[in-house]
TORDREN-746629 format. One record per atom (N, C-alpha, C): residue in one letter; chain; x, y, z; atom name; residue number from 0. Coordinates in steps of 0.02 Angstrom, whole numbers, plus 32768, in hexadecimal, padded with zeros to 4 digits. Layout:
BEGIN
   residuo   cadena     c1     c2     c3   atomo   num
         A        A      X      Y      Z      CA   NUM
...
//
This chain:
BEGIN
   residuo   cadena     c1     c2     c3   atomo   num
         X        A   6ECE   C4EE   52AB       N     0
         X        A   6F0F   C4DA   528F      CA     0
         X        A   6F44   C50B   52A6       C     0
         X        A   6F77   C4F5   52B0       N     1
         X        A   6FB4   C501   52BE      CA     1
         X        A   6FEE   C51D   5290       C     1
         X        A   6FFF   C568   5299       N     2
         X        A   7037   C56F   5250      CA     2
         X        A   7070   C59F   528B       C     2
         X        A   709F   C595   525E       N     3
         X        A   70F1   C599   527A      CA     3
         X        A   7115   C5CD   524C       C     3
         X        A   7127   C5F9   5278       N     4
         X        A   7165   C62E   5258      CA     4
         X        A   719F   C638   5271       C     4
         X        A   71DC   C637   5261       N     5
         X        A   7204   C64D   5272      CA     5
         X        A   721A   C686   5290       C     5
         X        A   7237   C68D   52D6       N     6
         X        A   726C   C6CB   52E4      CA     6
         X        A   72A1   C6E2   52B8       C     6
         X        A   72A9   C723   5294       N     7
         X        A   72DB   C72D   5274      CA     7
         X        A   7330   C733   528F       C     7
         X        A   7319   C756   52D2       N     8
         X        A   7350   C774   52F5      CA     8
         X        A   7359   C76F   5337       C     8
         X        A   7392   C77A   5358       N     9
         X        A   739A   C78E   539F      CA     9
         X        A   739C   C75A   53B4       C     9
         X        A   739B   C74E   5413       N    10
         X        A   73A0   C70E   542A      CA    10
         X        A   7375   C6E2   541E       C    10
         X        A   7340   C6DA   53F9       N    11
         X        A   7316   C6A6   53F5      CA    11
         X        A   7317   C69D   53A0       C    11
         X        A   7351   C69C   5384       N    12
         X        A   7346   C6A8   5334      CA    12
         X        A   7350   C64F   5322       C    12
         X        A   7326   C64F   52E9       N    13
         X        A   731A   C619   52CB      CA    13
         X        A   72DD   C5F0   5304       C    13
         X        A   72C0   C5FB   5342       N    14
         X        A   728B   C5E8   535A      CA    14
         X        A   7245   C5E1   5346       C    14
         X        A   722A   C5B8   5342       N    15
         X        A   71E2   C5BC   532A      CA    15
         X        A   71A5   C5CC   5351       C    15
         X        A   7184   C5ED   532D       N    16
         X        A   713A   C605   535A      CA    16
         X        A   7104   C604   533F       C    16
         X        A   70D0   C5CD   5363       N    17
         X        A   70A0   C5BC   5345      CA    17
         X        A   7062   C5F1   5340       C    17
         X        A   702B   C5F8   5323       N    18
         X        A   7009   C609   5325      CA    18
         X        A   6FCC   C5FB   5303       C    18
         X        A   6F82   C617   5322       N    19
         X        A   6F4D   C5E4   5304      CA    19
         X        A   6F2D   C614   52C1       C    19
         X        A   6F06   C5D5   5295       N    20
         X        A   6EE3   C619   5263      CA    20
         X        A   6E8C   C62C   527C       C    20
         X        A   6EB0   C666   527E       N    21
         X        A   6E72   C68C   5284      CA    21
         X        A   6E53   C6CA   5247       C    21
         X        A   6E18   C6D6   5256       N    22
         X        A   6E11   C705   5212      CA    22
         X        A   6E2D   C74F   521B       C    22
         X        A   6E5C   C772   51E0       N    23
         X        A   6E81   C78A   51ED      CA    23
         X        A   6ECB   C78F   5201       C    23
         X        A   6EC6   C755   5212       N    24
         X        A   6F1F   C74F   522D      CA    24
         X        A   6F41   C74F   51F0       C    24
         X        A   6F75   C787   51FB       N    25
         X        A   6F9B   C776   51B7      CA    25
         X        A   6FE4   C793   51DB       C    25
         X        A   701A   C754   51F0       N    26
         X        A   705D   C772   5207      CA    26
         X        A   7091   C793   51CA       C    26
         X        A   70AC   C7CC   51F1       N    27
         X        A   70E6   C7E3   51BF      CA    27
         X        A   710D   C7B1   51AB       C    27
         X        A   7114   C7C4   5153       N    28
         X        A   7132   C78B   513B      CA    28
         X        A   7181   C798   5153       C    28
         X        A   71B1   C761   514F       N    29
         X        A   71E2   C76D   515F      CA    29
         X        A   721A   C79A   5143       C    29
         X        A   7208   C797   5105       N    30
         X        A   7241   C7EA   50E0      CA    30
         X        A   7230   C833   50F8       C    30
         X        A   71DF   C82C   5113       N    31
         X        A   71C4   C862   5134      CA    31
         X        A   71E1   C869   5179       C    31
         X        A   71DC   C834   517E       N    32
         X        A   7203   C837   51CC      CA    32
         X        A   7256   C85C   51DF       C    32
         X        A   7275   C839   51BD       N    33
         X        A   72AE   C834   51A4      CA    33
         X        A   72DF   C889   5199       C    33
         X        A   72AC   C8A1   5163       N    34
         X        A   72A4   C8F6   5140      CA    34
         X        A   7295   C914   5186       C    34
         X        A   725E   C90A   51B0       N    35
         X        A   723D   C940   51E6      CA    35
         X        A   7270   C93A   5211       C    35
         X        A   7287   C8EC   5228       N    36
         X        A   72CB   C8FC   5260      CA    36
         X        A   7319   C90F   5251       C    36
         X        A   7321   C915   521E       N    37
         X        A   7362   C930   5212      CA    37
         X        A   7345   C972   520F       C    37
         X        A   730E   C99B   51F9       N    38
         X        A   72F3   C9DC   51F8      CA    38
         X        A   7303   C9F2   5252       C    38
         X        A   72FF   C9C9   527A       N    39
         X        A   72FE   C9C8   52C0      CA    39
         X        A   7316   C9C3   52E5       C    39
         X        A   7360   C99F   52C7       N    40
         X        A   738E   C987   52DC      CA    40
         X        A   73AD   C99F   532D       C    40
         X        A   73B8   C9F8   531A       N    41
         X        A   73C7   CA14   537E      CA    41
         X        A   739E   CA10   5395       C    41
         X        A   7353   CA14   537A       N    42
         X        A   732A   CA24   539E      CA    42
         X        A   7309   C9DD   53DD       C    42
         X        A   730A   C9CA   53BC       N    43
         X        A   72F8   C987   53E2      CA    43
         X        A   72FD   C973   5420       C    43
         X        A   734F   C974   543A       N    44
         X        A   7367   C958   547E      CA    44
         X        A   7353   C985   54AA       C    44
         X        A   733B   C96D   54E7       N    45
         X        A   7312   C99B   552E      CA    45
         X        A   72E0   C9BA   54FF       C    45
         X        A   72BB   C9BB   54DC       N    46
         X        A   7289   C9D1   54CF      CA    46
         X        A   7247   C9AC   54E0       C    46
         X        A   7204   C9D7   54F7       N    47
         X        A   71D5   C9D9   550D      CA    47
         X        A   71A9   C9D9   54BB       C    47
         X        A   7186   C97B   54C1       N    48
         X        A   7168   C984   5482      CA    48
         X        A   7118   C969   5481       C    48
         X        A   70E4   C98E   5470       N    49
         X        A   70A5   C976   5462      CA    49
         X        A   70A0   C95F   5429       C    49
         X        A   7086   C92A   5414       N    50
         X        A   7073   C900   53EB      CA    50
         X        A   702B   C8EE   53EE       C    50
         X        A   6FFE   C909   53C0       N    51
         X        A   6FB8   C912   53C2      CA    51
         X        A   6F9F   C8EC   5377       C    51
         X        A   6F86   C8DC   539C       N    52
         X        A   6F65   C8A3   5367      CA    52
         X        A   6F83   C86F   534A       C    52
         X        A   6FA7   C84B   537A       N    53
         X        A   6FDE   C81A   537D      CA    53
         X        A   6FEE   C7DD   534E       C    53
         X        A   6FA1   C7C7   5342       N    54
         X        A   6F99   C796   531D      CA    54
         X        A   6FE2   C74A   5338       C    54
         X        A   6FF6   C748   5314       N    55
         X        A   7027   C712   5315      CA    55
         X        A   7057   C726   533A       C    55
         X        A   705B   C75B   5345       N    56
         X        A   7098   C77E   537A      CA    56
         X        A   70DA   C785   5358       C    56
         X        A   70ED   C782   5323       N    57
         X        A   7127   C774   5305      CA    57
         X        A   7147   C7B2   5316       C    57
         X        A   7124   C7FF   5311       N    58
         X        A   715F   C834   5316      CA    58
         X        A   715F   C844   536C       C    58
         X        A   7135   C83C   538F       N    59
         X        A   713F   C83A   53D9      CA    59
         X        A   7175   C808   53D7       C    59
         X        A   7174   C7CD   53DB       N    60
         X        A   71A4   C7A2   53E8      CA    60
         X        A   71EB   C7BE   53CC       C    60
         X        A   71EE   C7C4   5387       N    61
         X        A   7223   C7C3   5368      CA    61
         X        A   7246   C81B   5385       C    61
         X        A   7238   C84B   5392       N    62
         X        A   7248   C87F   53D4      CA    62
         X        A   7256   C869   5403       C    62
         X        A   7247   C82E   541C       N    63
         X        A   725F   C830   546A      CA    63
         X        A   72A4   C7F5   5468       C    63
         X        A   7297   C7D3   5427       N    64
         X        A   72D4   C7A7   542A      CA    64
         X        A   730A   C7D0   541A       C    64
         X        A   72F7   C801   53FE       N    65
         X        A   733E   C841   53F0      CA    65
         X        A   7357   C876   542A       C    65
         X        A   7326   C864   5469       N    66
         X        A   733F   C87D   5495      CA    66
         X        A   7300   C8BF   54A0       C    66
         X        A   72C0   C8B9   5498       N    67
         X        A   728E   C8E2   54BB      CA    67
         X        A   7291   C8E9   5506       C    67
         X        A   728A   C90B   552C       N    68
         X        A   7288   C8F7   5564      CA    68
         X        A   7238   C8FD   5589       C    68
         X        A   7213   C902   5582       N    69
         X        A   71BE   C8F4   556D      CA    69
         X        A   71A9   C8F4   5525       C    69
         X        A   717E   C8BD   5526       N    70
         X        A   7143   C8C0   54FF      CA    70
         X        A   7109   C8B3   5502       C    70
         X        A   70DC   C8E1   54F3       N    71
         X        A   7088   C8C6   550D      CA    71
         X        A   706B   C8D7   54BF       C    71
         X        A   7049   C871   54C3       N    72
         X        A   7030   C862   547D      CA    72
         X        A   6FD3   C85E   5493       C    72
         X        A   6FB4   C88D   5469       N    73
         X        A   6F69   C898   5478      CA    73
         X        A   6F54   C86D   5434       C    73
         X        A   6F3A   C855   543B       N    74
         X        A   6F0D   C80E   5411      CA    74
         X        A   6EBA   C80D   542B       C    74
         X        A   6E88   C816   5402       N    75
         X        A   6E4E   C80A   5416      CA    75
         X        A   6E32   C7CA   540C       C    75
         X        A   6E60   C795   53E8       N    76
         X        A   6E3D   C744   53E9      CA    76
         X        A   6E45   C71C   541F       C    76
         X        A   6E29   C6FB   542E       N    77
         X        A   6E40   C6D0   5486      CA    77
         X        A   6E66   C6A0   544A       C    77
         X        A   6E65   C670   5416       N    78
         X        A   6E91   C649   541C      CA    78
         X        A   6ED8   C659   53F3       C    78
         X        A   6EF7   C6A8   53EC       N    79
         X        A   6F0F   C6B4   53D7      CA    79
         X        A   6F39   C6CE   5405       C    79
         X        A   6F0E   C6E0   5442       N    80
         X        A   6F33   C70A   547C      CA    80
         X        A   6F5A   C6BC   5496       C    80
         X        A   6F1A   C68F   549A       N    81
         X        A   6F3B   C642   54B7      CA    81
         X        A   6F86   C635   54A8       C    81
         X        A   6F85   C62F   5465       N    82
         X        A   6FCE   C61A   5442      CA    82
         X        A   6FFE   C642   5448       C    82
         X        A   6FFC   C6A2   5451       N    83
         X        A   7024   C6B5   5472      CA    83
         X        A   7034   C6AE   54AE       C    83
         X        A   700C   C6B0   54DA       N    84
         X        A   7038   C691   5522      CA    84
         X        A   7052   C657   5528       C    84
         X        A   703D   C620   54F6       N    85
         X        A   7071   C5E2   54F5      CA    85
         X        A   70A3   C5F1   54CF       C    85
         X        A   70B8   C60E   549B       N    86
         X        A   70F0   C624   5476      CA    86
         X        A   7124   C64B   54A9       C    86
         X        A   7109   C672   54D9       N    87
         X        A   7123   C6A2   5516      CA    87
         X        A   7147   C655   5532       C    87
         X        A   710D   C62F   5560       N    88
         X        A   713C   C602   5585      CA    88
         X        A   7162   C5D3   5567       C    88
         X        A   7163   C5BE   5523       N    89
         X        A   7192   C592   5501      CA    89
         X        A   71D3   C5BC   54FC       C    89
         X        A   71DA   C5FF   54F3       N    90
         X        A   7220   C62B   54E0      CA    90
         X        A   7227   C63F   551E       C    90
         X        A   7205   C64A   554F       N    91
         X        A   7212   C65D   5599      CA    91
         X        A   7218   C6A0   5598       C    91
         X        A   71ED   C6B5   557F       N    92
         X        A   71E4   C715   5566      CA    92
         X        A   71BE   C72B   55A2       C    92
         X        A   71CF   C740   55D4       N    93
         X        A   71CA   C75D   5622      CA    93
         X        A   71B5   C7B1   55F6       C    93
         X        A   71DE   C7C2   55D0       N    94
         X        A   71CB   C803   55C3      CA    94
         X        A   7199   C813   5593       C    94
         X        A   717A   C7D7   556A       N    95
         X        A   712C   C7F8   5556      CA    95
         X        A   70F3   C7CC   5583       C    95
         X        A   70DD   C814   5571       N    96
         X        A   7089   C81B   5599      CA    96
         X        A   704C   C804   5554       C    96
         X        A   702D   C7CD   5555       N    97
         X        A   7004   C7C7   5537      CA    97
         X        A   6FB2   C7ED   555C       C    97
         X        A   6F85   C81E   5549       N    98
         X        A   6F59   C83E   5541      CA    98
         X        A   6F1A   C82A   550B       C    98
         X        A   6EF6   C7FD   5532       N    99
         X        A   6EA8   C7DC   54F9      CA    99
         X        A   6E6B   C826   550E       C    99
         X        A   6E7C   C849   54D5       N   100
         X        A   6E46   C888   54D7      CA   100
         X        A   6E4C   C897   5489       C   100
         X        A   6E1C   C8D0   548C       N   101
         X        A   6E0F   C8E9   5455      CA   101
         X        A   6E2E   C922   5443       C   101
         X        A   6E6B   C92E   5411       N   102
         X        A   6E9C   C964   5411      CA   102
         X        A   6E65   C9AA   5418       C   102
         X        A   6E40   C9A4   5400       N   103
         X        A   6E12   CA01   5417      CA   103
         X        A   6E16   C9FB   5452       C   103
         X        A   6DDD   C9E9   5470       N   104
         X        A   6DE6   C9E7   54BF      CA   104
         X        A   6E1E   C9E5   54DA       C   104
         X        A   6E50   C9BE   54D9       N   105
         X        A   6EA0   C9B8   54FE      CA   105
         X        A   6EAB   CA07   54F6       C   105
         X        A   6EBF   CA31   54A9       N   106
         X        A   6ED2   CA6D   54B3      CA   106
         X        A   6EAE   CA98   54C7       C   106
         X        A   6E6B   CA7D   54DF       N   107
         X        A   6E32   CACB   54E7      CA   107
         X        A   6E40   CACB   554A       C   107
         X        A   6E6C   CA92   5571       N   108
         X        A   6E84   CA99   55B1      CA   108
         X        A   6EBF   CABA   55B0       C   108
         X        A   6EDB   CAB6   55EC       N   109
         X        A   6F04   CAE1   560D      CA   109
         X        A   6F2B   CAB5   55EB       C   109
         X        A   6F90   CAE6   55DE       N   110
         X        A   6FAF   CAD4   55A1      CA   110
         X        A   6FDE   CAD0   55C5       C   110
         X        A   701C   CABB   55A6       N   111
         X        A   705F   CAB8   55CC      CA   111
         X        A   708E   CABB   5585       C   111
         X        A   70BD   CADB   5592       N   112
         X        A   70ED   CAF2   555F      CA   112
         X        A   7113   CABA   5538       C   112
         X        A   7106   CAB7   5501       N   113
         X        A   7141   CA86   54CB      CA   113
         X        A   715D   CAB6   54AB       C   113
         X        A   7191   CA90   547D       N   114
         X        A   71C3   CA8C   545D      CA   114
         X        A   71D9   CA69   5421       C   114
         X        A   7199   CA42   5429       N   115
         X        A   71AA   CA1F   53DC      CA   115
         X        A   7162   CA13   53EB       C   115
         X        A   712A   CA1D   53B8       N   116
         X        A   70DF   C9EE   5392      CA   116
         X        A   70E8   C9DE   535B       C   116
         X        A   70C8   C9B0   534C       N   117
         X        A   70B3   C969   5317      CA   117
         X        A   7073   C976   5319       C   117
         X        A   705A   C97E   52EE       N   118
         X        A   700B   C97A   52DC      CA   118
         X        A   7006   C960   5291       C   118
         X        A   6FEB   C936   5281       N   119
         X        A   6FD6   C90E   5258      CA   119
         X        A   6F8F   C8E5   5255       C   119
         X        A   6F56   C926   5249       N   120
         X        A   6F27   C90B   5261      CA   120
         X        A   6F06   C8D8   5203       C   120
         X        A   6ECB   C8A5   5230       N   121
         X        A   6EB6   C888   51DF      CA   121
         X        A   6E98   C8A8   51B3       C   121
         X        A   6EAA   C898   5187       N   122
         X        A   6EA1   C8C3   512B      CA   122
         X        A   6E64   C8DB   512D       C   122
         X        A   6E4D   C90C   511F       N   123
         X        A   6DF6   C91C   50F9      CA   123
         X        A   6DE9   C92A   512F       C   123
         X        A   6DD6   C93D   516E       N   124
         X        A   6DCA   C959   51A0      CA   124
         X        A   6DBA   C993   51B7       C   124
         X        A   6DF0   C9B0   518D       N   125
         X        A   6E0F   C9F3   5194      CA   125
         X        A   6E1C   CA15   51E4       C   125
         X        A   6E44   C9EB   51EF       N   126
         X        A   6E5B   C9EC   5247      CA   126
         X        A   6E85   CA20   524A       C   126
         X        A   6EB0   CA4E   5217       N   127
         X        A   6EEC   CA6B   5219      CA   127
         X        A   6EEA   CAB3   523B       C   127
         X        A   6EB1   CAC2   5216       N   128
         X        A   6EAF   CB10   5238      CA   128
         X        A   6E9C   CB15   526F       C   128
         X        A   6E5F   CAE1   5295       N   129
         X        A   6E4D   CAEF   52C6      CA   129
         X        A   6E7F   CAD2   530A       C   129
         X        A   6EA3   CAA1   52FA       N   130
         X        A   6EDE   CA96   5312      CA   130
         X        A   6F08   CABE   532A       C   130
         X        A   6F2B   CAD6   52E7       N   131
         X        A   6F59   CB15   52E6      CA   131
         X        A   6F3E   CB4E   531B       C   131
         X        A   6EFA   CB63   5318       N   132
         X        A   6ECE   CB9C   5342      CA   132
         X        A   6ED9   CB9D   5380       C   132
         X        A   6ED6   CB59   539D       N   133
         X        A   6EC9   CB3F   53E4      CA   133
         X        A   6F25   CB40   540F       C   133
         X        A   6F65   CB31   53D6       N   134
         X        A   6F91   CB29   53EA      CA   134
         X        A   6F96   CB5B   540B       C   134
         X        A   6F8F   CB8A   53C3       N   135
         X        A   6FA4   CBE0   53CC      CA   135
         X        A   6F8A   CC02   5400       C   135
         X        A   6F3F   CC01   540C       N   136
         X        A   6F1D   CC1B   5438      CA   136
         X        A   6F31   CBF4   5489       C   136
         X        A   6F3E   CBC9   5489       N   137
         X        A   6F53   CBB1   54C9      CA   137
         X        A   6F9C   CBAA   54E1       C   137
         X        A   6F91   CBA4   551E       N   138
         X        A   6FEF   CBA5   5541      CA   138
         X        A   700E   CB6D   5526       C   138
         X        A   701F   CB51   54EC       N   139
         X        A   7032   CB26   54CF      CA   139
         X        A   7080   CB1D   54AA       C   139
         X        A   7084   CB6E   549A       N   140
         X        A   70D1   CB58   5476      CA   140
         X        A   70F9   CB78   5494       C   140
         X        A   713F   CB73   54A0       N   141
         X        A   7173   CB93   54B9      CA   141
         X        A   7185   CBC7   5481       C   141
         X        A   7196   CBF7   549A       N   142
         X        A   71D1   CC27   5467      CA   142
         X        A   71F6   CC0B   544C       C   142
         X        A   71FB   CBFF   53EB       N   143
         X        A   7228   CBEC   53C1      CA   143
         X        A   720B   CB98   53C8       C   143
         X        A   71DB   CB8A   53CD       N   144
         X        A   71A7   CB43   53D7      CA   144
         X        A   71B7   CB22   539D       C   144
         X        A   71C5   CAEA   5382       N   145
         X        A   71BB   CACA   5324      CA   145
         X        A   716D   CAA8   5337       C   145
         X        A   7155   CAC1   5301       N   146
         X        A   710D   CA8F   52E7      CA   146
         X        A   711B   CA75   52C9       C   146
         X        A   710B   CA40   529D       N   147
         X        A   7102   CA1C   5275      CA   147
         X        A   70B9   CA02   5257       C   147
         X        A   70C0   CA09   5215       N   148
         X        A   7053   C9F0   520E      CA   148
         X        A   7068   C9D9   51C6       C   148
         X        A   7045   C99F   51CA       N   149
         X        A   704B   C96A   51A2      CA   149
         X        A   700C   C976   5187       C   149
         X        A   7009   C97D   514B       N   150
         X        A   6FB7   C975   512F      CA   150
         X        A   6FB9   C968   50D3       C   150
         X        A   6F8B   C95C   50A8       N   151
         X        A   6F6E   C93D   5075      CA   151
         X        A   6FA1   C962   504F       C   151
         X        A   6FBE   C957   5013       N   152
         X        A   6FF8   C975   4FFA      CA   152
         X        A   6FD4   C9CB   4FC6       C   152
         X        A   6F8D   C9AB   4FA7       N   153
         X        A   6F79   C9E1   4F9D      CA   153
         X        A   6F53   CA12   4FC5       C   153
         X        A   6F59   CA0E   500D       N   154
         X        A   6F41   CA48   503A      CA   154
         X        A   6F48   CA89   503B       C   154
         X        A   6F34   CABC   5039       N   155
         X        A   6F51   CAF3   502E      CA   155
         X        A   6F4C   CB16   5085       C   155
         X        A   6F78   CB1D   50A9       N   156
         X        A   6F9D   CB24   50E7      CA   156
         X        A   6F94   CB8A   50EB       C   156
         X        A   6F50   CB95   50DA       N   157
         X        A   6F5E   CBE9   50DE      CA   157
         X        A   6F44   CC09   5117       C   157
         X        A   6F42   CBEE   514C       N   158
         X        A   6F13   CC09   5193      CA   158
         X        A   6F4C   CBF4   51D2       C   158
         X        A   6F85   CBFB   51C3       N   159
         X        A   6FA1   CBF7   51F8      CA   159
         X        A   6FAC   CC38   521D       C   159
         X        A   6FAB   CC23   526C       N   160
         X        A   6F99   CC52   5288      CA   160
         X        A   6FF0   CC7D   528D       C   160
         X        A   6FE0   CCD6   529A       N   161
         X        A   7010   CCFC   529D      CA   161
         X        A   702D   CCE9   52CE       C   161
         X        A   7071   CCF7   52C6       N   162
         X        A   70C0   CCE2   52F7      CA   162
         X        A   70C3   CCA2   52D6       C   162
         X        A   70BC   CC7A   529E       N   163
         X        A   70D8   CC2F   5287      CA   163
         X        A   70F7   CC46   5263       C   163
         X        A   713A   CC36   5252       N   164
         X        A   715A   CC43   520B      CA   164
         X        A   7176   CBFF   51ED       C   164
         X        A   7161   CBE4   51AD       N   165
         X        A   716E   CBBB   518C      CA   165
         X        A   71BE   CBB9   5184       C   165
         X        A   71D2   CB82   51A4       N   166
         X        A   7219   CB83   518C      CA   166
         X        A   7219   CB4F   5149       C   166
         X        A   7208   CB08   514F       N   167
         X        A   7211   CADE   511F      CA   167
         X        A   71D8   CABE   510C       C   167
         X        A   71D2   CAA7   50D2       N   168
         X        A   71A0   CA86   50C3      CA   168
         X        A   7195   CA51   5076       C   168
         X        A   7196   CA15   5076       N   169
         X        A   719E   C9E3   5053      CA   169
         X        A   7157   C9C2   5046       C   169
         X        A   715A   C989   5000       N   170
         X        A   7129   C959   5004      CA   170
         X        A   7143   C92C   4FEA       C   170
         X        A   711C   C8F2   5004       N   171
         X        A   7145   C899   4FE5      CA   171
         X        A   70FC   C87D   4FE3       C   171
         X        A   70FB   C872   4F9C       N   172
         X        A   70B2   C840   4F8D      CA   172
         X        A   7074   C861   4F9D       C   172
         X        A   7040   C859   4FBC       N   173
         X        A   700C   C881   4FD2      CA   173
         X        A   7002   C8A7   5011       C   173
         X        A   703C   C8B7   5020       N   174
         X        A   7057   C8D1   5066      CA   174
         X        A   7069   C920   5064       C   174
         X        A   7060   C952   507B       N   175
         X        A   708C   C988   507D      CA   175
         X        A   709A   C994   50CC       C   175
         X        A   70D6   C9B4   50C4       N   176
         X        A   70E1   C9C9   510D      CA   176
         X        A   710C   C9EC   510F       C   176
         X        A   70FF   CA15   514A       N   177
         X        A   7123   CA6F   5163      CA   177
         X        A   7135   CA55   51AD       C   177
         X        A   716F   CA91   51C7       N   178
         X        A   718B   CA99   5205      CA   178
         X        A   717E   CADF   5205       C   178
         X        A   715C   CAFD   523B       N   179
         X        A   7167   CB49   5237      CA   179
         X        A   7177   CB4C   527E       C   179
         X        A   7192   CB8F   529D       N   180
         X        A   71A7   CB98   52DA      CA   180
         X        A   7170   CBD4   52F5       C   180
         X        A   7170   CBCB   5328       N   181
         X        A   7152   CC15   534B      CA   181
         X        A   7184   CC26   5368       C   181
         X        A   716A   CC6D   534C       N   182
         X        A   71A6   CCAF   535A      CA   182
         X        A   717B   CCD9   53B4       C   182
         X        A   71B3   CCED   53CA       N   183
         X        A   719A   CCF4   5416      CA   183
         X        A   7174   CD42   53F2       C   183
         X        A   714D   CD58   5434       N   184
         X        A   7125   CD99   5409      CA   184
         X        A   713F   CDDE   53FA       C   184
         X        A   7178   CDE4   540D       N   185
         X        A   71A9   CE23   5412      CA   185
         X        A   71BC   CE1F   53BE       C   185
         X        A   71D7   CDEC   53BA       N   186
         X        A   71F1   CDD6   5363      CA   186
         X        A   71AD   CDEC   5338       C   186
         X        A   7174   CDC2   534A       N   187
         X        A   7135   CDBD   532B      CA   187
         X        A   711D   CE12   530D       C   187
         X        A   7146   CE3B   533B       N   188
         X        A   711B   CE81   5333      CA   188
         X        A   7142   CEB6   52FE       C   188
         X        A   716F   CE90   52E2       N   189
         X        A   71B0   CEB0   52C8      CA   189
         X        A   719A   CEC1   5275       C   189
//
C-alpha cells in the first residue's frame, strides 16, 4: 500500500510523496518537520545533506526543496529505496542520490563531508549510539555540521559522542528530537 505526505516548504511545497509501508517506517510528522526546518532555516541552501535511514524520504526531500544542493538518502529496504527514486523522478530531484544499503556499512566506507544529517532510525533498535559512533569516527561531518536524531520521546540521548553540542531539542507525541552541531576540534579542546 501506498501513503502520501506532503512537502512543507521550498520549491516543491505543497507536493506529495508517496511512500510504501514497511516495518519501521515512520515519516516525520509534519509539525516535526516544520519545528526542525525553521531550526535550519540558513542552514539549508548549498548545503551538503545525508539522510540515513530515509524511510519515506520526507526530510531529504523537504532539504533539497529548500535549496540543498546534494542529498544522499541511504535506505536499506529495496521497496522503500524503489519509491524514493520514483518520488526523485516525479519532482525531478537531479540532486538526491538514493543509496539501497545498510546505514552501518554505508558509514563504516570511505566518507565525504556533510552539512546537514537526518537520522531517524526505527524505534526499539537502539540505532542511535552506534550511528552517532560511526558519524563521528568517520570523515562524515563538516566543521559546525547540524545533526539531527529523531528518536522515541522517552529515550535518554546520553552517549553522544565529544565535539556534539546540543543546541535544541523538542518532543511532539511519541517523538523526541535534538539538532546538535559539531564543533571543529580546536573549539572541542577549549
Amino acid at each position: 500500500m501506498s501513503n502520501k505526505l506532503r512537502i512543507i516548504g521550498g520549491e516543491w511545497r505543497s507536493r506529495q510523496i508517496s511512500f510504501d509501508d514497511a516495518p519501521g517506517l515512520r515519516p516525520t510528522p509534519g509539525r516535526v518537520r516544520e519545528t526542525l526546518f525553521n531550526w535550519l532555516q540558513t542552514d539549508v541552501p548549498n548545503s551538503r545533506c545525508l539522510d540515513l535511514y530515509a524511510g519515506s524520504g520526507a526530510l531529504g526531500f523537504e532539504a533539497a526543496s529548500r535549496g540543498a544542493k546534494s542529498v544522499v538518502q541511504v535506505e536499506s529496504n529495496p521497496k522503500a529505496c524503489q519509491m524514493l527514486r520514483e518520488n526523485c523522478r516525479l519532482l525531478g530531484a537531479s540532486q538526491v542520490q538514493v543509496v539501497q544499503q545498510d546505514v552501518g556499512q554505508y558509514l563504516m566506507a570511505e566518507g565525504g563531508l556533510f552539512d546537514l544529517v537526518f537520522f531517524d532510525p526505527p524505534f526499539g533498535l537502539n540505532l542511535i549510539q552506534e550511528t552517532s559512533r560511526l558519524l563521528s569516527n568517520g570523515e562524515w561531518l563538516a566543521d559546525f555540521a547540524k545533526i539531527y536524531i529523531e528518536a522515541e520521546r522517552d529515550l535518554v540521548l546520553n552517549q553522544i559522542p565529544d565535539g556534539w553540542r546540543l543546541l535544541k531539542q523538542k518532543a511532539a507525541g511519541d517523538v523526541g528530537f535534538y539538532l546538535f552541531e559539531k564543533l571543529p576540534i580546536s573549539c572541542e579542546q577549549r
